[in-house]
C-alpha positions in Angstrom: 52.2 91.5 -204.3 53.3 95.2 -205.2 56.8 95.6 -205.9 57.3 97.8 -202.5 56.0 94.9 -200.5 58.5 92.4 -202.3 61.4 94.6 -201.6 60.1 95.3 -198.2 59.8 91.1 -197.8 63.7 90.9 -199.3 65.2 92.4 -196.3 63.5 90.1 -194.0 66.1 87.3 -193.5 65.3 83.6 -193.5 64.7 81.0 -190.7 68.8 79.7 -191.5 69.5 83.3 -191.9 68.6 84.6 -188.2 70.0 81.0 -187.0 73.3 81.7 -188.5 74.2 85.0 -186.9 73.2 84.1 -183.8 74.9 80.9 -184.0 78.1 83.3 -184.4 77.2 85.0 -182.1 76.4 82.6 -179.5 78.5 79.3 -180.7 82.2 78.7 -180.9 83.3 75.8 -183.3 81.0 72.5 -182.1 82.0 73.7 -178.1 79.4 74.1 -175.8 79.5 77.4 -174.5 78.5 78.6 -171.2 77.5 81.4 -169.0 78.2 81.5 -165.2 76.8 83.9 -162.7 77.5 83.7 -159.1 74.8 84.8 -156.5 76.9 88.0 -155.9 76.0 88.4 -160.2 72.6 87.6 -159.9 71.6 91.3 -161.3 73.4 90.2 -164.0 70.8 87.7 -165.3 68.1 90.2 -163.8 69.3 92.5 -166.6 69.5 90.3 -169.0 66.0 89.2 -168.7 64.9 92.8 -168.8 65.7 93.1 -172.3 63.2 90.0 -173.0 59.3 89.7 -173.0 59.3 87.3 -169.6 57.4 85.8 -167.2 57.6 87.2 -163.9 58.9 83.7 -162.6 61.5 83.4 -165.3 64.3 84.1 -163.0 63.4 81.4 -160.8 62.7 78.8 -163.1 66.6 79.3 -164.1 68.3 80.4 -161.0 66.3 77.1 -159.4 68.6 74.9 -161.4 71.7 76.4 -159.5 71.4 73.7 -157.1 72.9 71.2 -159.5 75.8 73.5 -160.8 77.2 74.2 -156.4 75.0 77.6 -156.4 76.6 79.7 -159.3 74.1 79.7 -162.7 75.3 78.2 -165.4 73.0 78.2 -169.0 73.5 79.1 -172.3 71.3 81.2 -174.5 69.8 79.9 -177.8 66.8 80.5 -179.9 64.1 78.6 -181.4 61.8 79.3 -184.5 58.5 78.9 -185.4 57.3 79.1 -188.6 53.4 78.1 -189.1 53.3 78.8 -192.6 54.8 75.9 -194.0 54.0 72.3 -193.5 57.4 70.7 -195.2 60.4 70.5 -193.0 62.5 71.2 -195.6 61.0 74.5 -196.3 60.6 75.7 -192.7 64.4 76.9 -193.5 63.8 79.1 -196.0 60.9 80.8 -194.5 60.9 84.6 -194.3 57.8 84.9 -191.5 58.7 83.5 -188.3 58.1 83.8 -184.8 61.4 83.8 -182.8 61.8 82.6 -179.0 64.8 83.0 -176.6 65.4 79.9 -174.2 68.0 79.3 -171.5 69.7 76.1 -171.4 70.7 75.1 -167.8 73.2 72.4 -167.3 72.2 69.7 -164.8 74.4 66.6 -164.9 78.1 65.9 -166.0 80.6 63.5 -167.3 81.9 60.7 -164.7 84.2 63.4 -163.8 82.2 66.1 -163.3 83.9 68.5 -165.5 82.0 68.6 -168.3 78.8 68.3 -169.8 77.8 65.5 -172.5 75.6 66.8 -175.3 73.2 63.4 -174.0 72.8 64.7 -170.0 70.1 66.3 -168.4 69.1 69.7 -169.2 66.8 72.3 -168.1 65.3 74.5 -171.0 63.3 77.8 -169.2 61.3 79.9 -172.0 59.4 82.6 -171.6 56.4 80.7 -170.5 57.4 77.7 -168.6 60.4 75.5 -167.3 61.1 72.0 -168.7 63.1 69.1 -167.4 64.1 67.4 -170.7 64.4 68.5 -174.5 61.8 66.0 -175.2 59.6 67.6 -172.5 60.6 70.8 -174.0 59.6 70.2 -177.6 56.5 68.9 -176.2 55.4 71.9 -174.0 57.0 75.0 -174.7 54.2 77.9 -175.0 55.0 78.8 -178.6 52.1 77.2 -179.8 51.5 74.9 -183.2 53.9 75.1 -186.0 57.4 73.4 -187.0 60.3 74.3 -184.5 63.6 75.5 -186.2 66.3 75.0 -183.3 69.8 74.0 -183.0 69.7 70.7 -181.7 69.8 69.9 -177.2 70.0 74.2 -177.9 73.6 74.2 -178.8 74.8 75.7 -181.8 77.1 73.1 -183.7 78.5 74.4 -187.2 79.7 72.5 -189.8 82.6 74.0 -192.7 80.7 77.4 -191.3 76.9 75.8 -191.2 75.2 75.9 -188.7 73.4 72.5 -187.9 69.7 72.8 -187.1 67.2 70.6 -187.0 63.1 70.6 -187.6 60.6 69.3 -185.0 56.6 69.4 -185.7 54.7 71.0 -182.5 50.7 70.9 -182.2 50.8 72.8 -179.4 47.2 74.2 -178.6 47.6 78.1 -177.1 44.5 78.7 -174.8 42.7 82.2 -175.1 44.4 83.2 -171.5 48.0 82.6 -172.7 49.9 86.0 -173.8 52.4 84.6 -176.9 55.2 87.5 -177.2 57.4 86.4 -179.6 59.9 88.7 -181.1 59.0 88.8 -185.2 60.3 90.8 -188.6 57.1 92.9 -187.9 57.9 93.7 -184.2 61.4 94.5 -185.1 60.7 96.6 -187.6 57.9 98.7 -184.8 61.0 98.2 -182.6 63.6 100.5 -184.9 60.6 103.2 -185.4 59.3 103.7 -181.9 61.2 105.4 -178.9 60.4 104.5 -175.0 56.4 104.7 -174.0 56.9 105.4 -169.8 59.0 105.0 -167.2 58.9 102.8 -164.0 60.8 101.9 -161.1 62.2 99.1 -160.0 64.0 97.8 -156.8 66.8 95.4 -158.0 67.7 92.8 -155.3 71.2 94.3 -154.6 69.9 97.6 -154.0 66.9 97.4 -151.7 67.1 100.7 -150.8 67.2 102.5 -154.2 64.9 102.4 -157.2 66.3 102.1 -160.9 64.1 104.2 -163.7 63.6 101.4 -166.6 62.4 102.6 -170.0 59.2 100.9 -170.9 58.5 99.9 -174.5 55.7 98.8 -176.5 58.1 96.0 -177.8 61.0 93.6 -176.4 63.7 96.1 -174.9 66.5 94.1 -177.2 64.7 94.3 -180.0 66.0 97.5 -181.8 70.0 95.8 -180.6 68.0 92.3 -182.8 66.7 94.9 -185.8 70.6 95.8 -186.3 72.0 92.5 -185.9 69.4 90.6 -187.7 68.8 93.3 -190.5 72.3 95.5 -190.7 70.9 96.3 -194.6 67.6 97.5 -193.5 66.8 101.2 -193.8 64.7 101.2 -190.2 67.9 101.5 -188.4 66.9 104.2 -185.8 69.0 102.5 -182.5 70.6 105.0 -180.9 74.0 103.9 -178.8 72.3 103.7 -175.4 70.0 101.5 -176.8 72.4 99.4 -178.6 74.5 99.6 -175.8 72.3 98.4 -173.2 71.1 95.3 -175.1 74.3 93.9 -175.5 74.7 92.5 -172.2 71.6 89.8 -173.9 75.2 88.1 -175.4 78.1 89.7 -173.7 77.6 88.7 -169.9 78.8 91.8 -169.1 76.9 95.5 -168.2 79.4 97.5 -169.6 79.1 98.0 -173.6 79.0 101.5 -174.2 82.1 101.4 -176.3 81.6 98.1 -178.4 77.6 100.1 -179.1 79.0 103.3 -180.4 82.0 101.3 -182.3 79.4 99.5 -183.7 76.8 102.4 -184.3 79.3 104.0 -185.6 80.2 101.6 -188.3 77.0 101.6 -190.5 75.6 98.9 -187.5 77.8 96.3 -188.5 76.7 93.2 -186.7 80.6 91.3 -187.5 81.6 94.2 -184.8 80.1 92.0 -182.2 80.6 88.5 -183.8 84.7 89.5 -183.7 84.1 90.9 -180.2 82.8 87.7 -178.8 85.1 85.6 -181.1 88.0 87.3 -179.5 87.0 86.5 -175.8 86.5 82.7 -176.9 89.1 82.2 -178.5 91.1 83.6 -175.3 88.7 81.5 -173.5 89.5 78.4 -175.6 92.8 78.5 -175.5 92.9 78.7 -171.5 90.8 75.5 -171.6 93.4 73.6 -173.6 95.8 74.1 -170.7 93.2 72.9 -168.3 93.2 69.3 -167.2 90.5 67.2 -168.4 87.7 67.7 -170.7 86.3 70.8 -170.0 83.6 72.8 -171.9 83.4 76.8 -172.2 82.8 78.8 -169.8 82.6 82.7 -169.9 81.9 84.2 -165.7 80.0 87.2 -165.8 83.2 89.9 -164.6 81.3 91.6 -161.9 82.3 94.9 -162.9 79.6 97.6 -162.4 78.9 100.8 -164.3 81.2 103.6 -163.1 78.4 105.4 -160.9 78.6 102.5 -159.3 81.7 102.4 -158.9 82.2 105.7 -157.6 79.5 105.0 -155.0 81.9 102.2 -153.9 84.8 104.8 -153.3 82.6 107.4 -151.5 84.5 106.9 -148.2 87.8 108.2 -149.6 86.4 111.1 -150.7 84.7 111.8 -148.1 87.8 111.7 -145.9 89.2 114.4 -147.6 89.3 118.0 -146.8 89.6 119.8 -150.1 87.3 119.3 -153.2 87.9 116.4 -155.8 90.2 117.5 -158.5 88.6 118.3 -161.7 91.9 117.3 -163.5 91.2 115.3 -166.8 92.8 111.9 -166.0 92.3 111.1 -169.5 93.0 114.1 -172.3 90.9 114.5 -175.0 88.4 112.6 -173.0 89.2 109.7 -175.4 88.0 106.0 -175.1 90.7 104.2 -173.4 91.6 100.8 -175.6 94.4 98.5 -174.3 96.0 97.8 -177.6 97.3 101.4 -177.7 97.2 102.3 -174.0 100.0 102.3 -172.3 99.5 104.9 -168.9 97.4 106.6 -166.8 97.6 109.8 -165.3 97.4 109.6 -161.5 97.0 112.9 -158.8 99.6 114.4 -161.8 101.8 111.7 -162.2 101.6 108.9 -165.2 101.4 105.7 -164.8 103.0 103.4 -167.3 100.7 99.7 -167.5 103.8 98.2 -168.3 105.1 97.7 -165.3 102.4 95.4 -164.1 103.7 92.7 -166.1 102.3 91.4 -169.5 100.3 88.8 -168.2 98.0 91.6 -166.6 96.9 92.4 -170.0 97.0 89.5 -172.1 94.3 88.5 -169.4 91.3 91.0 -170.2 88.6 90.0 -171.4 86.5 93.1 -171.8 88.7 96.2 -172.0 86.0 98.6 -171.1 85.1 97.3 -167.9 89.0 97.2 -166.7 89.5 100.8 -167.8 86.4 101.9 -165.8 88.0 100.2 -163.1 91.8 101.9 -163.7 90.2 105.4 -164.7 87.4 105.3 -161.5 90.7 104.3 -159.4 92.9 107.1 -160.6 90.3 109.4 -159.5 89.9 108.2 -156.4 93.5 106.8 -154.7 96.8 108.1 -154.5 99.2 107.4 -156.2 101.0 104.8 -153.9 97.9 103.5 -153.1 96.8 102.9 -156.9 100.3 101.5 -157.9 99.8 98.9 -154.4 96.5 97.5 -156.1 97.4 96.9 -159.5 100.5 94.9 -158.0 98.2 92.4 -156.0 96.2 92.2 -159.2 99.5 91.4 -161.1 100.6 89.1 -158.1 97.0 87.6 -158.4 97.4 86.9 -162.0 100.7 85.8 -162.0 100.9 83.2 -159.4 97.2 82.0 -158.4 94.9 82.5 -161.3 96.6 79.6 -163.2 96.5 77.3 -160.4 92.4 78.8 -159.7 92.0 77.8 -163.3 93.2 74.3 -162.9 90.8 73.8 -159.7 87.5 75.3 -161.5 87.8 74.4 -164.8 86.8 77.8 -166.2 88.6 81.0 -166.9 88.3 83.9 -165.1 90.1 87.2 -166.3 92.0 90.0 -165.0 89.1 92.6 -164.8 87.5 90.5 -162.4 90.2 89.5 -160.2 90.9 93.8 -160.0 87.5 94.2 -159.0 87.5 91.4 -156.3 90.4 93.2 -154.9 88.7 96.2 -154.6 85.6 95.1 -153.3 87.8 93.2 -150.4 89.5 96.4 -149.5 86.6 98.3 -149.7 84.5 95.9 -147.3 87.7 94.9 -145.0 90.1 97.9 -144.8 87.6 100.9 -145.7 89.7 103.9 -144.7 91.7 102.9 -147.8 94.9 103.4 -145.6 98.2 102.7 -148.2 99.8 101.2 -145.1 97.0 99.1 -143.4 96.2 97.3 -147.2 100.5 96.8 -147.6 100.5 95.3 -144.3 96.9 93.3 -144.7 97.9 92.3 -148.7 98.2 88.9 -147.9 95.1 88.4 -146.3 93.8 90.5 -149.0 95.0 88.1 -151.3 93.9 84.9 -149.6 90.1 86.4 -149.2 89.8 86.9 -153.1 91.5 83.8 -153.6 88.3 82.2 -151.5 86.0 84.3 -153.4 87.3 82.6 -156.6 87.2 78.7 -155.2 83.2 79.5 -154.1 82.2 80.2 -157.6 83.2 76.6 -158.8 80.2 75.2 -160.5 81.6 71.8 -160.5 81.1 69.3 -157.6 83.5 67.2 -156.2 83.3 64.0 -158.2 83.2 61.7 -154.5 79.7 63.7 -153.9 78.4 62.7 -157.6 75.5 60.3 -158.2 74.6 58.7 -161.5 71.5 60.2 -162.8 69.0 57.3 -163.9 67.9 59.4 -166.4 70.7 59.6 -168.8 74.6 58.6 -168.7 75.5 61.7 -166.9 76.0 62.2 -162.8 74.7 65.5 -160.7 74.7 66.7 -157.1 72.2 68.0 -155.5 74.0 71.2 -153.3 72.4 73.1 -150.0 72.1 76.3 -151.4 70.9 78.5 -153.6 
């Protein structure tokens, strides 16, 4: 081997390496971490299966298992590893040529009290190729082909002092000449850093029938370049610019809006901890809400809702167009600097400032992903007048203040401030759309009580009087009547 190819072999990392960063990425302690994604989200998931090499029936095979979790989606990403280059388990670690595979973990049954999740119960695990009802089932039939499988264990990332926990399973899966095998490797990630976007289509997403979004098209995985910098922050193929970056990281955020955490970390050398102390943060936020929770319950992080700020706008074009004179071109935000809630403190409304403050610290210490709140705040500030703007942020900190604690208590999972601002506006848009200051002061109860009902619909958890006890493992489900 020429001394090129060994250093170009060096900055491929091994089968424990890859594991590691993704489970902390991915993991938190020995919890069991969850997304959920309400049918009102479901573009959500859409997007974050665009970044992948799916099957066209992917998003079925996981949204199928929202029956069991009272119509909201509920899984948890992982990867698994195959390395066909080495027959002894205890070298499959080390490996350096691998073939990597994203799966979805979809919760099925509970506890007796239907709260949480033993490692043991049922689980759906949906690949790229096929759905299966069992990790046995999965391990046996899982389209990867023959090989030993590298994979945190049930597909939940357990460390140990710091170490992740994996565990080796032998596959002699056959792969027949019609199935197409896309797995993401060190050779397609390095392809994926040097190559920019092939074509163009356009796709109709399902909550926009009526207008098509331009997707880039690639010759590779769409997350790959976001992988390249996570997996190989040394390398010197680093060619992702910040949309790119930016756009991929909805693959572990839940959440559409990363521009800022992409150019933070672009603009650190690509520093992968960037996002590892991102997503620590909001666990750690979300851990400690679950410790004043009732019962046993595991993690869950609900996809905010928040859309991109063209969106956004779209949803405030009524106000504007009730108006007589042109928008003002006024910079709300001088300097047109990133807005970041550790030192912001107002925001300039129709010429006045607005100090944060006076919406009560609870408002704050409650957001999860600062970017998404100040689109909301900044797209609002455009848009309202002053009393108007001032009225919602005090239902939000009413909101937070006295029903998102007891909200918690009732579904189990935590739910943060950005989303409970955006709930209100979406109820005022659809209820009250002339965004009249008086009409939403005089409907804010109401307003109130309808995002409160949003809130209790996205429960995942069934009431335990409808559970029955799964003969397949210790657990109990419920089967519910929609999906």
């Amino acid at each position: 081997m020429s001394a090129a190819k060994e250093e170009d072999d060096s900055l491929v990392p091994t089968v424990r390496e890859v594991q590691q960063k993704f489970a902390d990425i991915l993991g938190h302690d020995n919890g069991i971490t969850w997304d959920l994604i309400s049918p009102s989200q479901k573009n959500v998931l859409e997007e974050k299966l665009s970044q992948l090499h799916c099957h066209s029936n992917m998003f079925n095979w996981i949204w199928s298992n929202s029956i069991y979790s009272n119509g909201q989606s509920l899984t948890s990403l992982f990867f698994v590893m195959l390395v066909d280059n080495v027959r002894d388990y205890k070298l499959a670690e080390q490996s350096r040529s691998w073939r990597l595979y994203p799966v979805f973990r979809c919760r099925r049954c509970v506890d007796e009290t239907g709260q949480a999740s033993n490692m043991d119960c049922c689980m759906s695990y949906v690949t790229q190729y096929r759905s299966a009802s069992s990790w046995k089932g999965f391990l046996k039939s899982n389209g990867f082909g023959s090989g030993l499988i590298v994979s945190p264990h049930l597909g939940v990332y357990k460390q140990i002092d710091g170490q992740v926990e994996l565990k080796t399973y032998s596959t002699t899966e056959i792969l027949y000449p019609d199935t197409v095998n896309l797995p993401i490797t060190p050779e397609s990630l390095k392809k994926a850093s040097k190559m920019s976007i092939k074509h163009t289509k356009f796709v109709i997403q399902s909550d926009h029938p009526f207008r098509a979004i331009p997707v880039p098209v690639y010759d590779f995985c769409a997350c790959e370049k976001m992988l390249n910098v996570i997996l190989n922050p040394l390398s010197a193929l680093q060619s992702s610019d910040v949309v790119d970056l930016s756009d991929s990281l909805l693959l572990f955020t839940n959440n559409v809006n990363n521009s800022r955490l992409g150019s933070l970390m672009k603009s650190n050398n690509n520093d992968p901890s960037i996002l590892i102390n991102h997503l620590r943060t909001v666990w750690n936020k979300i851990a400690e809400e679950s410790i004043r929770i009732e019962d046993n319950v595991h993690l869950i992080r609900n996809g905010n809702g928040v859309p991109t700020k063209a969106d956004l706008d779209n949803l405030f074009r009524l106000v504007d167009s009730k108006k007589n004179k042109k928008k003002s071109m006024e910079p709300k935000n001088p300097g047109n600097k990133p807005f970041d809630l550790p030192e912001i403190v107002s925001i300039r409304v129709k010429g006045e400032d607005i100090n944060l403050r006076e919406f009560g610290i609870y408002l704050k210490e409650h957001i999860a992903s600062s970017e998404s709140f100040d689109i909301l705040i900044s797209c609002m500030s455009e848009h309202l007048e002053v009393d108007t703007f001032k009225l919602i942020m005090q239902l939000t900190q009413t909101f937070v203040e006295n029903v998102r604690e007891e909200m918690c208590q009732i579904l189990k999972y935590y739910f943060p401030t950005e989303s409970i601002l955006y709930q209100i506006i979406l109820c005022i848009s659809k209820h009250y759309p002339n965004w009249n200051f008086n009409e939403i002061e005089e409907h804010s109860s109401n307003i109130l009580r309808r995002v409160r009902m949003f809130f209790a619909s996205t429960g995942p958890n069934s009431r335990t009087e409808f559970l029955k006890k799964c003969k397949d493992c210790t657990g109990y489900y419920d089967k519910c009547n929609f999906t």
